[in-house]
N, CA and C of each residue as an Amber inpcrd file, in Angstrom:
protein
   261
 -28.4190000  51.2470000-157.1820000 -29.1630000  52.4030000-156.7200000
 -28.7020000  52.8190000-155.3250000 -28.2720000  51.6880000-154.1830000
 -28.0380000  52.4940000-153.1460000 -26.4960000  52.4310000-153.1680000
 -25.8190000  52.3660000-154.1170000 -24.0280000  53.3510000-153.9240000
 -24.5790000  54.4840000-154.2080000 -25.4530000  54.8130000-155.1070000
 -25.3820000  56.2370000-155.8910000 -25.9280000  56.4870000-154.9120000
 -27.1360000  56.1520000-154.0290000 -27.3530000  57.3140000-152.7720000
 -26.5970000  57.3880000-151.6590000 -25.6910000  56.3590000-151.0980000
 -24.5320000  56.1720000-150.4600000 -23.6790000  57.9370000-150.8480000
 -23.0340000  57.2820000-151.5010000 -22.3460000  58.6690000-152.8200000
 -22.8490000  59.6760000-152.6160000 -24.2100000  60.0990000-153.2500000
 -24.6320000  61.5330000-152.9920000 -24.6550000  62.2580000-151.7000000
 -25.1490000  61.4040000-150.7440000 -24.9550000  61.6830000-149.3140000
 -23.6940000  62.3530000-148.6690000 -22.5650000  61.3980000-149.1640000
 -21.3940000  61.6110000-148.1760000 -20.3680000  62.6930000-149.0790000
 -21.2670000  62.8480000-150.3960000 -20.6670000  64.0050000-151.1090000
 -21.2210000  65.3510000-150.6710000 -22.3220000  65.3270000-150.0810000
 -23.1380000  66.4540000-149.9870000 -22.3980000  66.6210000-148.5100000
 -22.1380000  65.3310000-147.5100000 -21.9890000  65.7830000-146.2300000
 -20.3110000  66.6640000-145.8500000 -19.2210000  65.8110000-147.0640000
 -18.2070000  66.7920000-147.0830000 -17.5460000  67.7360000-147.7180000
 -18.5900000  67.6800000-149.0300000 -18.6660000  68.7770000-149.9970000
 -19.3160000  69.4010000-150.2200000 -20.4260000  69.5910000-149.3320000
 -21.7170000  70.8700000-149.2870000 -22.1520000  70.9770000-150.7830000
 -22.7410000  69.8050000-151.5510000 -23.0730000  69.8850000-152.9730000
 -23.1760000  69.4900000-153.8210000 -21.8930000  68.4830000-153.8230000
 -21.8770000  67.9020000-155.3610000 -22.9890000  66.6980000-155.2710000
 -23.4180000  65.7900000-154.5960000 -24.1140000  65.0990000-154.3550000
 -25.5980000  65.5500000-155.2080000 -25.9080000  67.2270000-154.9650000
 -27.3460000  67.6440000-155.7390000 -26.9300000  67.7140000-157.5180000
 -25.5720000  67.9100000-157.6230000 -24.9140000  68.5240000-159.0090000
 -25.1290000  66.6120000-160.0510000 -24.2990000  65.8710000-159.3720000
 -24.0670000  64.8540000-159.8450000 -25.7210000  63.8320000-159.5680000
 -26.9580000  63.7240000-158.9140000 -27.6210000  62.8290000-159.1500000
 -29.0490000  63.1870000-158.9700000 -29.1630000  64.6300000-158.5950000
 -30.6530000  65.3140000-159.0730000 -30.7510000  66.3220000-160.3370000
 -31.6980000  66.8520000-160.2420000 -32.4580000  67.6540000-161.3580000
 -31.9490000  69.4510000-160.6510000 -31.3570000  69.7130000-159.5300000
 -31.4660000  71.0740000-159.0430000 -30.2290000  70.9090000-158.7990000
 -29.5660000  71.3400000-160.1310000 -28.1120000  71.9420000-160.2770000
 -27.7600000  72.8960000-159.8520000 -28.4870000  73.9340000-159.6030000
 -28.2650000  75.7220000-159.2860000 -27.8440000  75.5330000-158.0310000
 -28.7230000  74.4800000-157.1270000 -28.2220000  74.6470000-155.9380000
 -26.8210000  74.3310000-155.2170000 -27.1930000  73.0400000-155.9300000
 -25.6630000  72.1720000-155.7510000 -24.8690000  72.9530000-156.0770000
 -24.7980000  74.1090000-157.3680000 -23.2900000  74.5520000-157.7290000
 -23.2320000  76.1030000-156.6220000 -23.9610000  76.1720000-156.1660000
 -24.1990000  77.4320000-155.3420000 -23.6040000  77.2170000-153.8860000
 -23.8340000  76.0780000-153.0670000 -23.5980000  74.8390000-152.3550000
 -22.0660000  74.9940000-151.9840000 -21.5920000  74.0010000-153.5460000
 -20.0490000  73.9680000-153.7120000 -19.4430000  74.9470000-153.0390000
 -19.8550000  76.0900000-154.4600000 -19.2980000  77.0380000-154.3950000
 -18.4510000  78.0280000-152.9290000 -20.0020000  78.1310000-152.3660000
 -19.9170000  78.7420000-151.1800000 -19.3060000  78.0330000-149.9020000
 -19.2570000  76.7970000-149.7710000 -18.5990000  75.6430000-149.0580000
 -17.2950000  75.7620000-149.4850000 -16.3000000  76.0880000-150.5070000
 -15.0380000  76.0380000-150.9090000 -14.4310000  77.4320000-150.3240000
 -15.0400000  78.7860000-150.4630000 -15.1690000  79.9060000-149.9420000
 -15.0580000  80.1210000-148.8270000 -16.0580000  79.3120000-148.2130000
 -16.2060000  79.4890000-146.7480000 -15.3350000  79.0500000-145.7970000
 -14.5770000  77.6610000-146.3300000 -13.5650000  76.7870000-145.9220000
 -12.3420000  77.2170000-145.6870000 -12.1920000  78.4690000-146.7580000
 -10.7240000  78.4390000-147.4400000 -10.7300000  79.7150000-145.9540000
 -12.0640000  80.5700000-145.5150000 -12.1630000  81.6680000-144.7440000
 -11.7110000  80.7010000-142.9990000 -12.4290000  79.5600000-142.7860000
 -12.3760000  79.0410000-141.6880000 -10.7010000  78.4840000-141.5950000
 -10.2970000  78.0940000-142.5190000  -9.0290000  77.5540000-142.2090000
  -7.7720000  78.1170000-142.3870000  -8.1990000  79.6580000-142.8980000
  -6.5190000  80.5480000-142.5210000  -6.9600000  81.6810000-141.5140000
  -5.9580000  81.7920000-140.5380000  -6.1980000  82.0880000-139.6050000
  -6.1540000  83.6650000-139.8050000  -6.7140000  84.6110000-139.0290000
  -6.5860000  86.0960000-138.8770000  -5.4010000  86.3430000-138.0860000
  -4.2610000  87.3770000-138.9120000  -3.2550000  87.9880000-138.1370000
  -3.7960000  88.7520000-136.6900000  -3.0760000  88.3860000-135.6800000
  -3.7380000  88.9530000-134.9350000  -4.9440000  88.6080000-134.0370000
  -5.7950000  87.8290000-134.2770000  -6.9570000  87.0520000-133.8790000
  -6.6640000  86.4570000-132.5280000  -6.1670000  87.0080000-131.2680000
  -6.0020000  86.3160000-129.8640000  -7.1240000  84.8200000-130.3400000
  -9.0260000  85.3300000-129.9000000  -9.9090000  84.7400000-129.6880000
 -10.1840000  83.9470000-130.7420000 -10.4540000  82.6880000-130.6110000
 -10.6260000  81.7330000-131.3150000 -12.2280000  81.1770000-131.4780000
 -12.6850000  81.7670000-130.9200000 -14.3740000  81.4630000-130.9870000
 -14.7450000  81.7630000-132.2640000 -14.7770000  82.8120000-132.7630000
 -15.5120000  82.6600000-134.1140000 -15.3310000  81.9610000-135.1850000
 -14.2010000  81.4750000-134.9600000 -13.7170000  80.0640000-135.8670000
 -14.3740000  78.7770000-135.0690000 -14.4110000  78.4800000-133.5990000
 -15.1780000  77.3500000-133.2980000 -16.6990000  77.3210000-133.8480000
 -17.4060000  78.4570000-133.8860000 -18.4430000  78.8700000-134.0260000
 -18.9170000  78.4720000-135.4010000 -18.0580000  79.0480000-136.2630000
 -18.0120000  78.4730000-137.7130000 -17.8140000  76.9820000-138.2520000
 -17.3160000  76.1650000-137.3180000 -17.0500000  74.7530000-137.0850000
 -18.2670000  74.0400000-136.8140000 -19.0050000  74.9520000-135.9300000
 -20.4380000  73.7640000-135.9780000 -21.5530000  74.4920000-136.8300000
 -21.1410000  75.5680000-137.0890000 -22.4430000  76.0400000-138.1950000
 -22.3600000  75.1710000-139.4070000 -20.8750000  74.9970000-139.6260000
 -20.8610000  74.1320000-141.1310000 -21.0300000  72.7760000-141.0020000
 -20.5500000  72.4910000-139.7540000 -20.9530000  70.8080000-139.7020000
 -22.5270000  70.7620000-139.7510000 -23.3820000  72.3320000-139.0530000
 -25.0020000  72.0180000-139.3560000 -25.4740000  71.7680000-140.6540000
 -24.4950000  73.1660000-141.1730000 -25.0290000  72.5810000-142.5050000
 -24.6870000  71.1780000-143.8060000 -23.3550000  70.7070000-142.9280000
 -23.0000000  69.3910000-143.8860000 -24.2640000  68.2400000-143.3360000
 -24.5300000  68.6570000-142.4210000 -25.6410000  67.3940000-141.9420000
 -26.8390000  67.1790000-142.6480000 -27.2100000  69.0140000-142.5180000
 -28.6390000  69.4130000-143.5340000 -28.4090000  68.7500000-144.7520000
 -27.1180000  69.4000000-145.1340000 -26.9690000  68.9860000-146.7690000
 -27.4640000  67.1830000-147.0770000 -26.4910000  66.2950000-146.2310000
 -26.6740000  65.2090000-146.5070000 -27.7400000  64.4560000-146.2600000
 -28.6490000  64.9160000-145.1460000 -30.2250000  64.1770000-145.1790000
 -30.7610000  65.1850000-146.0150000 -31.0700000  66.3380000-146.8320000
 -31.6780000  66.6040000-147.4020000 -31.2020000  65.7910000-149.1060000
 -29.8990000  65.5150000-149.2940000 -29.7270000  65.1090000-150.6100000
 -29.6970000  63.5060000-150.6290000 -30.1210000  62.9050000-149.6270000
 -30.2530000  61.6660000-149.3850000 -31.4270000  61.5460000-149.6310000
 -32.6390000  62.4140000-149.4740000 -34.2520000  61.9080000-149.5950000
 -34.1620000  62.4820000-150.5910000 -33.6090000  63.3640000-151.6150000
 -33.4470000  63.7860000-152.8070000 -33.1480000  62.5390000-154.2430000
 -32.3530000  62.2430000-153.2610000 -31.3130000  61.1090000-154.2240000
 -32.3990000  60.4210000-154.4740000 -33.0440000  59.8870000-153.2530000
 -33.7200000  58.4850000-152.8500000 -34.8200000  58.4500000-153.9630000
 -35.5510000  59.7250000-154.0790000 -36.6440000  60.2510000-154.8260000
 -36.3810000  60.1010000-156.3390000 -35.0240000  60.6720000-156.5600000
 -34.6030000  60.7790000-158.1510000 -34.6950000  59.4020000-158.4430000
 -33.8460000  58.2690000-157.7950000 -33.7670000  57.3000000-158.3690000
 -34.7640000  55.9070000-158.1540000 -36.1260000  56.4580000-157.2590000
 -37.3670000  55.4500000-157.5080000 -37.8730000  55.1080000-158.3950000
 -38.1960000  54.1700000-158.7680000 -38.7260000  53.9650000-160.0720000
 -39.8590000  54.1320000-160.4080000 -40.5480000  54.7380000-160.8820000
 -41.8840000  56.0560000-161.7010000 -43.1500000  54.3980000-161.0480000
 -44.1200000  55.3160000-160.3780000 -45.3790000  54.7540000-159.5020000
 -46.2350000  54.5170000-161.4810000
């Protein structure tokens, strides 16, 4: 029980997702998650022709690390929940 929440965690923290896809009940999100995390990535890491200023790419660097953080304590008490065993 705690690899699989190990796992979900550090999937959610560098894959914005799969962690909800692979070990809860709220798939929509997780694939929504992914999705938009693969998107967003592919936007942060090629650069704009032209782009002197580099801030809005630093900027984008800690918004997503906010949200890899969110992701992974929120799919960590997720996980934790799915896999308790029924009170």
């Amino acid at each position: 029980m705690k690899a699989k929440l190990w796992i979900g965690t550090a999937l959610n923290f560098f894959l914005l997702g799969p962690g909800y896809l692979f070990f809860t009940p709220r798939k929509l999100l997780g694939a929504f998650l992914t999705v938009g995390a693969v998107l967003a990535t592919y936007v942060e890491q090629v650069p704009l022709k032209g782009l002197a200023d580099k801030t809005p790419f630093e900027v984008m660097f800690v918004a997503f690390f906010c949200l890899a953080l969110g992701c992974a304590i929120d799919g960590y008490q997720e996980i934790k929940r799915s896999l308790a065993p029924p009170a």
